[in-house]
C-alpha positions as CSV (number, residue, x, y, z in Angstrom):
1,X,0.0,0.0,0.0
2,X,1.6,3.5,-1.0
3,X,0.9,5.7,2.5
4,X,-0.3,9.0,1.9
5,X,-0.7,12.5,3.6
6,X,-2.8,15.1,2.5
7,X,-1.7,18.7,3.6
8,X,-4.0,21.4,3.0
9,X,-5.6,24.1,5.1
10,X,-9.3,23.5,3.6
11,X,-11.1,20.8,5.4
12,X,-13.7,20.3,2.2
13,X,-10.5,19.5,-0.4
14,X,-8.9,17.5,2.4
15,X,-12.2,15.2,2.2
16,X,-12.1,15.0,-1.4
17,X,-8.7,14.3,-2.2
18,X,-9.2,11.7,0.0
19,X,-12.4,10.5,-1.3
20,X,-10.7,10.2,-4.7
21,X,-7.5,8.6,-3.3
22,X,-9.5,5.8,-1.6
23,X,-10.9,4.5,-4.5
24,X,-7.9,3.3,-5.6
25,X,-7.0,-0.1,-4.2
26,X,-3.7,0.4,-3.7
27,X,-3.4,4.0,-1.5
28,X,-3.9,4.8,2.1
29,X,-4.1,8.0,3.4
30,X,-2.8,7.8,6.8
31,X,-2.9,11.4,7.8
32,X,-4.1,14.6,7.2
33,X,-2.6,18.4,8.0
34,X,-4.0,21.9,7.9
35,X,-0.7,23.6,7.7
36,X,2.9,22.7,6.6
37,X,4.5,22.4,10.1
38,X,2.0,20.0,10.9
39,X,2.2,18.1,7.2
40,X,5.5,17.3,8.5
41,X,5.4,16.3,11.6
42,X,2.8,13.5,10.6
43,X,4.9,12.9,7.8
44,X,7.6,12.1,10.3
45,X,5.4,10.1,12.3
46,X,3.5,7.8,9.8
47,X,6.1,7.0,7.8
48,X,4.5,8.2,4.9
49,X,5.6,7.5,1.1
50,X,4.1,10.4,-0.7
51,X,2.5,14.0,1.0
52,X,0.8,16.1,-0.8
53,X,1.3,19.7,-0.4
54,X,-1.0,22.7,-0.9
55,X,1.3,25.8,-1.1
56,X,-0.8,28.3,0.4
57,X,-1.3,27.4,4.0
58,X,-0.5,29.1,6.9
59,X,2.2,28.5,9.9
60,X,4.4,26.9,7.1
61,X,3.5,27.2,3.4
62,X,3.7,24.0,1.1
63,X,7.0,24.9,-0.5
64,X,8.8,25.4,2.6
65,X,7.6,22.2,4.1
66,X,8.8,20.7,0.6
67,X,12.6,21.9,1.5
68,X,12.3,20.9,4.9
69,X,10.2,17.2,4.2
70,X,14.2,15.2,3.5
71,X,15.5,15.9,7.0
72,X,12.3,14.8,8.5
73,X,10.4,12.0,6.6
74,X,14.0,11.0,3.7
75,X,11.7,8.0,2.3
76,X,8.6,10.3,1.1
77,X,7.8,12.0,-2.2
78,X,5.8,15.2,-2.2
79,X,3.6,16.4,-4.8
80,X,2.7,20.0,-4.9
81,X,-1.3,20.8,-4.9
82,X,-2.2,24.4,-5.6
83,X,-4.8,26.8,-7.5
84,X,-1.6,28.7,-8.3
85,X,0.0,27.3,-11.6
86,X,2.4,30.5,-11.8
87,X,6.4,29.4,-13.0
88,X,7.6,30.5,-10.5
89,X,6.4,28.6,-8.2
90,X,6.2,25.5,-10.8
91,X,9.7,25.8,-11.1
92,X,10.9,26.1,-7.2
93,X,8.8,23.3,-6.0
94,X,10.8,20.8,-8.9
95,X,14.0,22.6,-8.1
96,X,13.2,22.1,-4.8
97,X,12.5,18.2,-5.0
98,X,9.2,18.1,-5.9
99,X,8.0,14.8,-7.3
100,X,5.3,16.7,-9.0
101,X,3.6,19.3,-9.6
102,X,-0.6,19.5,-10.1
103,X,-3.1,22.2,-10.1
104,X,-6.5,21.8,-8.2
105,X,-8.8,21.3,-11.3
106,X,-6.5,18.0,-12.1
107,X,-8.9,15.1,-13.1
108,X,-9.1,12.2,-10.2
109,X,-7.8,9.6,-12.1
110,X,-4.5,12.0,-13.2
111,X,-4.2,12.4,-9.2
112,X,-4.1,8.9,-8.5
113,X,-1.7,8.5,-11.3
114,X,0.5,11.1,-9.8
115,X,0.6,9.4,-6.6
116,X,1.6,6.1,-7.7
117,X,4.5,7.9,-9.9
118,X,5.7,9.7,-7.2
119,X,5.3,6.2,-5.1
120,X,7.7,4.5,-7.6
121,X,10.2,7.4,-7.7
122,X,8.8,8.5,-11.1
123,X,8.2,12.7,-11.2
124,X,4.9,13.6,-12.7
125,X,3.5,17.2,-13.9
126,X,0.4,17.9,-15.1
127,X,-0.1,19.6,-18.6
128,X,-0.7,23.0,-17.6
129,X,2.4,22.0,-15.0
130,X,4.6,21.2,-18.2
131,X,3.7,23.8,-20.1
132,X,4.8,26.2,-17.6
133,X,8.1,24.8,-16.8
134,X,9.0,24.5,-21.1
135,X,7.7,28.4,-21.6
136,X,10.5,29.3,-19.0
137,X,12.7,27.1,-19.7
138,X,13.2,27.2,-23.4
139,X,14.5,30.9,-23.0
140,X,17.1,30.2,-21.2
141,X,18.8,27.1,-22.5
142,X,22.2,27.2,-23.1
143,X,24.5,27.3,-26.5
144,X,23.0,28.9,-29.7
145,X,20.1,28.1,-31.2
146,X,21.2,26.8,-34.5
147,X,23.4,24.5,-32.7
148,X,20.9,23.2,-30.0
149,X,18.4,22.5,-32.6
150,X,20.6,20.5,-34.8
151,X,21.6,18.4,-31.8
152,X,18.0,18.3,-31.1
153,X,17.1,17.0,-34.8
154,X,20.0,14.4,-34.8
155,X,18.7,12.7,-31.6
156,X,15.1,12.7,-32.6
157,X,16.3,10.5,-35.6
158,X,15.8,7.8,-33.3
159,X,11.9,8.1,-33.5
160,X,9.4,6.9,-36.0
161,X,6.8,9.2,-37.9
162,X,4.2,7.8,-35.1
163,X,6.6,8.8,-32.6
164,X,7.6,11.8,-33.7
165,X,3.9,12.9,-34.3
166,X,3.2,12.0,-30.3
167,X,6.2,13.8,-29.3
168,X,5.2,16.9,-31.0
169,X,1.8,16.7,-28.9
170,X,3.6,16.5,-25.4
171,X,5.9,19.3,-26.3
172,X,2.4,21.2,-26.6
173,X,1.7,20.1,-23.1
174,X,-1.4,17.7,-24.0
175,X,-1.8,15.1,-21.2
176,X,-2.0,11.2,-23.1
177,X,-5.9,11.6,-22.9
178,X,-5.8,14.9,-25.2
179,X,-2.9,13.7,-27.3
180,X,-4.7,10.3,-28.2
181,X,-8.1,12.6,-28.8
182,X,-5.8,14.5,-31.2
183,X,-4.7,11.8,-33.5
184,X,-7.5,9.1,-32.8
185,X,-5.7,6.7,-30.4
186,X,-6.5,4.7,-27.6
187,X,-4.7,6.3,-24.0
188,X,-3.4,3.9,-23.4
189,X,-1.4,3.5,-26.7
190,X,-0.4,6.9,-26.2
191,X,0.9,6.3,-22.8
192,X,3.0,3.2,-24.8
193,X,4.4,5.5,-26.9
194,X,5.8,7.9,-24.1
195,X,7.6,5.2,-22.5
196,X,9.2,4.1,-25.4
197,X,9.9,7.7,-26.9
198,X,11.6,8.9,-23.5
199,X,13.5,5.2,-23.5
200,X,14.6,6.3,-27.3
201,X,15.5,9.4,-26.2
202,X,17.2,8.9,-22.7
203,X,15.1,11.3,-21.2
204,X,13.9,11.2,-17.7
205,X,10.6,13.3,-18.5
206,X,8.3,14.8,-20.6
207,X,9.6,18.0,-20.0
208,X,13.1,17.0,-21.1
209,X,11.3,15.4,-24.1
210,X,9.2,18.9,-24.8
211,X,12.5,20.9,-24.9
212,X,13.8,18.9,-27.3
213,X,10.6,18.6,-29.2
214,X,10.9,22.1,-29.0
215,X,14.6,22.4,-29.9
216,X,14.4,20.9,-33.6
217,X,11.2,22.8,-34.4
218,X,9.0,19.5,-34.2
219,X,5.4,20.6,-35.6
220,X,3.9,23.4,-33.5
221,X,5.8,23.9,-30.9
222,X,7.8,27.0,-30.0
């Protein structure tokens, strides 16, 4: 069973994140917190695997319990729940450790998804998440253009026109439901294809795949 805490400083989300967690099988939530110094205390003392953080909470916001959660609970994964989908913040809280990083509005069976990715050491962003984190990003990527796109191009040689054609769709920041909408495949074909394109690729992400989706110019993105 992956062990869960639920952090957040609304009692009504509380109960539905954990409505929605419970209907998978395979999650417990042990615990719930109202603010961050709580979140990780009960983190420390239940042992859990993954805490999910709202960032706006008061005592201790969700991002500074995420820099303090190693030196208290080492085993757990946190994934960052919030309203708020501004880069800055995106980009801190996987800077920061993050395994993830979902806004509110995130579908329940994407949440439970996220919590067994973050369960098996996997990071996992939302759409919205990874479309934030490639707009910033992309501007500041090292070496000249020219050159970072042909490096780009050679590696994506790898691929196959299906592959390429799904890449381009999670450089746009569709999730594998959207993207398999897009080009009339099933989800989980789509989610088939990821795998193998970021095994192809040796990429640890979709957003490392996006920036190089965006690099060589792939269809419409950048």
């Amino acid at each position: 069973m992956i062990r869960v805490l639920v952090a957040d400083d609304e009692p009504l989300i509380r109960a539905g994140i954990r409505m929605i967690l419970s209907s998978a099988d395979d999650i417990d939530v042990v615990a719930e917190a109202a603010d961050g110094r709580q979140a990780l205390e009960l983190a420390r003392a239940h042992r859990v695997d993954v805490v999910l953080l709202d960032i706006q909470m008061p005592v201790l916001d969700g991002l500074s319990a995420l820099a303090e959660l190693p030196r208290v609970a080492p085993g757990a994964r946190a994934l960052i729940l919030t309203t708020f989908g501004e880069r800055d913040n995106v980009l801190r809280a996987v800077s920061d450790g993050g395994a993830g990083f979902l806004l509110k509005d995130t579908a329940p069976a994407e949440l439970i998804q996220a919590v067994r990715a973050a369960a098996t050491g996997h990071a996992f962003l939302s759409p919205a998440a990874t479309r934030h984190i490639v707009d910033s990003l992309a501007g500041g990527r090292a070496g000249p253009v020219a050159a970072r796109g042909a490096r780009a191009r050679q590696r994506l040689e790898l691929l196959t026109e299906r592959e390429l054609e799904v890449l381009a769709l999670l450089g746009e920041g569709l999730s594998n439901a959207d993207a398999g909408a897009r080009i009339h495949m099933s989800e989980a074909t789509v989610k088939t294809y990821v795998s193998r394109i970021l095994a192809k690729l040796a990429c640890e992400n979709r957003v490392q795949a996006a920036l190089l989706a965006r690099d060589a110019g792939l269809g419409g993105v950048g």
